[in-house]
Steps between C-alpha positions, in 0.01 A plus 500: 500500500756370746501798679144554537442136632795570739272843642227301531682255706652797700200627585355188581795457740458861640131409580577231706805717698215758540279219679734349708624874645100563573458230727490670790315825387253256374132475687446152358706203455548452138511131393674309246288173308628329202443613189348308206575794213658351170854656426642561144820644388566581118168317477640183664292371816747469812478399845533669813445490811241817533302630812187730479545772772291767504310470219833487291683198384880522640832260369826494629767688350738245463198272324490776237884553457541152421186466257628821281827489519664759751666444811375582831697394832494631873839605679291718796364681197296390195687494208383506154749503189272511179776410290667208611304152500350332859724362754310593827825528667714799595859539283779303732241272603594195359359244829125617374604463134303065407758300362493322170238207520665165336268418236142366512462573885254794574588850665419547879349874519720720735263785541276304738229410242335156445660191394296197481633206408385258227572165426813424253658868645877450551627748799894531539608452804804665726689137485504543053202247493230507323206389707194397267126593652297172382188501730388898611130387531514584874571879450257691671276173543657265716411301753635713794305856352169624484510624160682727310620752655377878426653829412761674659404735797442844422538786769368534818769758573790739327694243376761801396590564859665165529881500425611355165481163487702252229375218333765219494613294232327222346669198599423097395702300766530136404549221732523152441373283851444145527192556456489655206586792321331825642505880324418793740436801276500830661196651451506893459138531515406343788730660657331819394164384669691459826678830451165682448303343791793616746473813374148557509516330865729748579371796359153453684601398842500762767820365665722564163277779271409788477228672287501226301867501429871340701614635820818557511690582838698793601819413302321410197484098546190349381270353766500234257709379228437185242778307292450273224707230608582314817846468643643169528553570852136590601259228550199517270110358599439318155130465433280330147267626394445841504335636810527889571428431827833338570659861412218663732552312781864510490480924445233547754704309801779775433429740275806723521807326313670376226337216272701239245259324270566276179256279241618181325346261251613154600515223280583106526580299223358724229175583644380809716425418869430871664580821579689567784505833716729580718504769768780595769485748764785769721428742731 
């Protein structure tokens, strides 16, 4: 049974490789929209994050590796090792590996999926404190947004002809001000939504695409490149809430380069204030 499940999943997994390779041979653009199919495994209903491309309903590898039990990781190749349990990390790589969480406080995802916060949620923080969440009310419907805020972008371009990019850790940094006592929690998938819109920016402007996919110049370099984190030694344009147009206007006044961006949850005092994006630039 285990092995049929895991050729299912292969194939699933081969489907989508086949898709992403046809992008360019393709006449149309093929489009990705969430999907609302129920999932069960061993007759249990899961969830997943599913999208319905094509007619077909498609769900990440790594979703599937962790839901039935085999491992699946990505060291410039996808890796799948049906009989050892999930770890989503390559062997040696101990920095992606969570630590144990002290008791009672919740786990921060690491793959760049959704955490949203609740009240009584205890997050442990980089100092060893636990930081207690007593007033989330505001998430996604606070004062300084216009609502909650929609799916993640889907592709305007061939995402696959963008170099490699790595999420970073989940981090809770602590500090205690005079003012109170504020939590900035990184948050993975906001970053994503920055990371997409860059890349579909890039991948459709004439000055850094191609065909729909990443120039690149004569000694390979991308026209652009996008990193996950900003340096402490670049200046970052902060901005609440979230606007795409502050990453369009900031692309479209240079569109060749290389682009730092970040998301973090801030908190004061127990209670969520906003989400706060941050965006650097180099040429």
């Amino acid at each position: 049974m285990r092995k049929r499940i895991i050729t299912l999943l292969l194939g699933m997994a081969l489907g989508m490789a086949l898709l992403s390779g046809g992008y360019a041979a393709a006449s149309t653009v093929l489009t990705a929209t969430p999907s609302s199919q129920t999932i069960y495994i061993d007759g249990q209903q899961v969830t997943m994050t599913a999208y319905l491309i094509g007619g077909s309903n498609y769900v990440r590898l790594r979703d599937i590796g962790e839901a039935v039990g085999f491992n699946v990781y990505w060291d410039g190749t996808v890796r799948i090792e049906s009989d050892k349990p999930y770890t989503g990390v390559a062997p040696g790589n101990t920095a992606s590996v969570p630590t144990q969480q002290p008791s009672g406080t919740v786990t921060i995802p690491t793959d760049g999926s959704r955490y949203v916060p609740k009240n009584g949620d205890k997050i442990a923080c980089n100092d060893g404190t636990v930081y207690a969440v007593t007033d989330a009310s505001g998430y996604d419907a606070n004062m300084f947004a216009e609502g909650p805020l929609g799916p993640l972008p889907t592709a305007a371009c061939d995402w696959s002809s963008f170099p490699a990019m790595v999420l970073p850790q989940a981090e809770a940094r602590h500090f205690s001000l005079p003012d109170g006592e504020y939590l900035f929690l990184r948050n993975l998938y906001e970053t994503r939504r920055m990371q997409y819109t860059l890349m579909n920016l890039a991948g459709t402007h004439p000055d850094t695409s191609q065909g729909g996919r990443l120039r690149y110049g004569s000694k390979g370099t991308p026209y652009v490149s996008i990193s996950l984190t900003v340096p402490d030694d670049l200046t970052a344009h902060s901005f609440w809430p979230w606007r795409e147009s502050e990453l369009s206007n900031n692309f479209n006044s240079c569109p060749p380069g290389k682009y730092f961006v970040e998301a973090w949850d801030v908190f004061k005092n127990g209670k969520f204030l906003y989400t706060e994006y941050k965006i650097a630039t180099a040429i």
